[in-house]
C-alpha positions in Angstrom: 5.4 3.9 -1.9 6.2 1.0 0.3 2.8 -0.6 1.8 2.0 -1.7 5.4 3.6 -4.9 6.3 1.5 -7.7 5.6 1.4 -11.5 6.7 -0.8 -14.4 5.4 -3.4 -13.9 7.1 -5.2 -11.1 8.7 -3.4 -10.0 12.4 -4.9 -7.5 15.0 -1.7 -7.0 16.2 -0.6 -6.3 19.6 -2.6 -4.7 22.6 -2.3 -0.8 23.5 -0.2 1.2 24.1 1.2 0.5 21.0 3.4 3.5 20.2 5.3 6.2 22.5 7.0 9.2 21.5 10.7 9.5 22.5 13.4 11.9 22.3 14.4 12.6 18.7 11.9 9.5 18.0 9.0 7.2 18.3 8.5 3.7 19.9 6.5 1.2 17.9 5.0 -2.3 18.8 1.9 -2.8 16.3 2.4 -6.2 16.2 2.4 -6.1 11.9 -1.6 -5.7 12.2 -2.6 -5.9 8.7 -6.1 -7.4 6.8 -4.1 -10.1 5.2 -2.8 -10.8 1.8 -6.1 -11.1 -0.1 -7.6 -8.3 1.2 -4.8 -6.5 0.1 -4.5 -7.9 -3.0 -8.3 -7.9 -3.5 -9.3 -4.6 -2.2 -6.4 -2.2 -2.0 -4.4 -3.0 -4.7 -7.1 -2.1 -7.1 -7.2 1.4 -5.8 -3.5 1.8 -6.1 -2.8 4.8 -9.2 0.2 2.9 -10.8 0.6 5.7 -12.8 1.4 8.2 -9.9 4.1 6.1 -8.8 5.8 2.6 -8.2 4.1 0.7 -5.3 6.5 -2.0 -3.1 4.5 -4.5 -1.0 6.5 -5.4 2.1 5.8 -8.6 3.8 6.6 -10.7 6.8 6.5 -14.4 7.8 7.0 -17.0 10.7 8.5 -19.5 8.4 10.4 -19.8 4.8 6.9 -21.6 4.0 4.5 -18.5 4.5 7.2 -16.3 3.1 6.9 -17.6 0.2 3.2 -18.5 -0.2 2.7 -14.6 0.7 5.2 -14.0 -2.5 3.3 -16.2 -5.0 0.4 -14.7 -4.1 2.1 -10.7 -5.1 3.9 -12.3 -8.3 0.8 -12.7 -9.7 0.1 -9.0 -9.1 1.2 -5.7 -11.0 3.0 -4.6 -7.5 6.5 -3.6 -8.6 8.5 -5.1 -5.8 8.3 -7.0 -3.2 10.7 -6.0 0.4 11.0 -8.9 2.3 11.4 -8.1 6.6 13.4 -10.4 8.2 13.4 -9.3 11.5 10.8 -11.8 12.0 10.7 -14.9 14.3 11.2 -17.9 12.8 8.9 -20.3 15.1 11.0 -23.5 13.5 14.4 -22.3 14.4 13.1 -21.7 18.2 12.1 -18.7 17.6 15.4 -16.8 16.0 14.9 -14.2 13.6 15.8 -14.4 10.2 17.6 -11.5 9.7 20.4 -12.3 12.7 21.3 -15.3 11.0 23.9 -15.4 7.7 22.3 -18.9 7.2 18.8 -18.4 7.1 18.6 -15.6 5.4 20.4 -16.6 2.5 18.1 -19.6 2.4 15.0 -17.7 2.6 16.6 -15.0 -0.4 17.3 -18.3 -2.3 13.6 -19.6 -2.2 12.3 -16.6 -3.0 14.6 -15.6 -5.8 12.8 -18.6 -7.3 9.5 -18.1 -6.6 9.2 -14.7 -8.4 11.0 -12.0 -11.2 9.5 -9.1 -9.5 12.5 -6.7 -7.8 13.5 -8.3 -4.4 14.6 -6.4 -1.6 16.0 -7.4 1.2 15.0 -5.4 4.8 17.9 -5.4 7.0 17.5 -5.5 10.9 20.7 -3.6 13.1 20.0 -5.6 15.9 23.1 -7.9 15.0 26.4 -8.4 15.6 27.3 -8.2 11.6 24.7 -6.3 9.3 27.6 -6.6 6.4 27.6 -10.1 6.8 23.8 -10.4 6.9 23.9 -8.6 3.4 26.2 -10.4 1.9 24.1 -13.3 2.8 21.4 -11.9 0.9 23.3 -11.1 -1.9 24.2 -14.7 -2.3 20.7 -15.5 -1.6 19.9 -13.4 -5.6 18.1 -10.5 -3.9 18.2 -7.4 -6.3 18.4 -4.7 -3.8 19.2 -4.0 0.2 17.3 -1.7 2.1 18.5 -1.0 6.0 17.6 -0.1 8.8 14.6 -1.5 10.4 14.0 -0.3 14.0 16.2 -0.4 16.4 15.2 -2.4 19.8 14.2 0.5 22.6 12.1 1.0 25.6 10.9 4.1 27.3 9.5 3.6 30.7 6.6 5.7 32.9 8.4 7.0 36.0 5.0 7.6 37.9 3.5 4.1 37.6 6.4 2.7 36.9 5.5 0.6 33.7 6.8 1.1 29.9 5.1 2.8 28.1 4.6 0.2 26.1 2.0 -2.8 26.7 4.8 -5.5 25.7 7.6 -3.8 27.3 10.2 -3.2 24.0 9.3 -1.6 21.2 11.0 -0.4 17.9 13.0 2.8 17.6 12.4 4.8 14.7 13.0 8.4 13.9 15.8 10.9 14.0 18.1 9.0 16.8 18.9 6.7 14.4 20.7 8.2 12.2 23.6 7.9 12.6 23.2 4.5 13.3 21.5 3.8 10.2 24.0 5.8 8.4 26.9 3.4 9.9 24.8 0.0 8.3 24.4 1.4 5.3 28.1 2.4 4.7 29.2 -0.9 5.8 27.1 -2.8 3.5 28.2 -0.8 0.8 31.7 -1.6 1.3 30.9 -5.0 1.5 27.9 -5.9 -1.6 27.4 -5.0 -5.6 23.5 -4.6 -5.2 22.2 -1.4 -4.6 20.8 0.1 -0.7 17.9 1.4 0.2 18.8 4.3 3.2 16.3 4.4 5.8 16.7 5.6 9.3 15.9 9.1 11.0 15.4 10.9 7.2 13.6 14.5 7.6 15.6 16.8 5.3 17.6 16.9 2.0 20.3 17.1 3.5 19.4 13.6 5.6 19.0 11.9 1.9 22.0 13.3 0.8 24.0 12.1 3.7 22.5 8.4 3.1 23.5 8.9 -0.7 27.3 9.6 0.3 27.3 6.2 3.1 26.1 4.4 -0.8 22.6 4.4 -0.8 21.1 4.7 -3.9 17.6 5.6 -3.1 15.7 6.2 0.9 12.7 5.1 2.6 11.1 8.0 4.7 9.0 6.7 7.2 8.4 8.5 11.2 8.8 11.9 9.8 5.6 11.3 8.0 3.7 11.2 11.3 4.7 15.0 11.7 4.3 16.1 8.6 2.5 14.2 5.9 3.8 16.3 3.1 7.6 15.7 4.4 
């Protein structure tokens, strides 16, 4: 079980309307609202059952700094892994995200890798030019696993008041339009790295795993289908 995105500190997140349901999919701009790292640590963790499952904390920063502060703080946890998103600004490189850079993310990978022994995984964005490259990066970087895609960039807009349906305009596309697309990332990172892929993208069926598993995925995340059916 991969848990809600969390930064350093406590977030609200972004102002309504936060989500919109597309075709084949679901527009998303919560703005990584989360209680925080100690909350988390302090009051959810303990309510975890690690013996139902293995639990991966998924975190997100503005800077290599707070990534890694947020990382010392898990290693000193049970958690089992720790999934790093880098489609994050990062506010000292202007504003860039990590993920559509070869550079930075390998430096961020790098400072993590020492920082903690706990399974890293690295959380690709396909909003670049070259995810393979952006892997590789990683991989260079020591991370122990891959996992792609986050969402895509989208927008849907209201054609009676003429404003998108979403308070900040673009949102992330999740859900079964991207698929294929997902499908696509994942083959070419496998052709290109050693270390294993998480699949994630548009998964509702066997038959959607399966497809991931044959691009070289060794394991999926399932993620908007659980809105429709919790027991997916």
């Amino acid at each position: 079980v991969c848990l809600k995105g969390t930064t350093l500190e406590p977030r609200l997140g972004n102002k309504l309307h936060r989500l919109a349901e597309t075709p084949n999919g679901m527009l998303n701009s919560i703005g990584l609202q989360n209680p925080g790292t100690k909350t988390v640590i302090d009051e959810i963790m303990p309510g975890l059952d690690k013996n139902e499952t293995k639990f991966i904390i998924n975190i997100s920063g503005s800077s290599v700094e707070e990534y890694c502060e947020i990382a010392k703080h898990f290693d000193n946890t049970d958690i089992d892994a720790i999934e790093i998103n880098i489609s994050c600004p990062n506010v000292k490189a202007g504003g860039m995200e990590f993920g559509v850079d070869c550079d930075l993310t390998e430096q961020l990978t790098t400072r993590l890798r020492k920082l903690t022994d706990r399974l890293l995984i690295m959380k690709l964005s396909p909003n670049v030019t070259d995810i393979a490259a952006i892997g590789v990066a990683a991989e260079k970087g020591g991370a122990d696993a891959l996992s792609a895609i986050n969402t895509l960039v989208g927008m849907s807009i209201n054609t009676a008041n003429k404003k998108s349906n979403i308070h900040y305009g673009y949102g992330g596309l999740s859900g079964p339009a991207i698929k294929p697309v997902g499908l696509a990332c994942v083959h070419k990172i496998y052709q290109a790295v050693d270390i294993p892929l998480i699949g994630i993208g548009g998964i509702t069926s066997a038959d959607d795993v399966l497809e991931y598993v044959l691009a070289g995925a060794a394991a999926v995340e399932v993620g908007t289908a659980n809105y429709r059916d919790p027991n997916v």
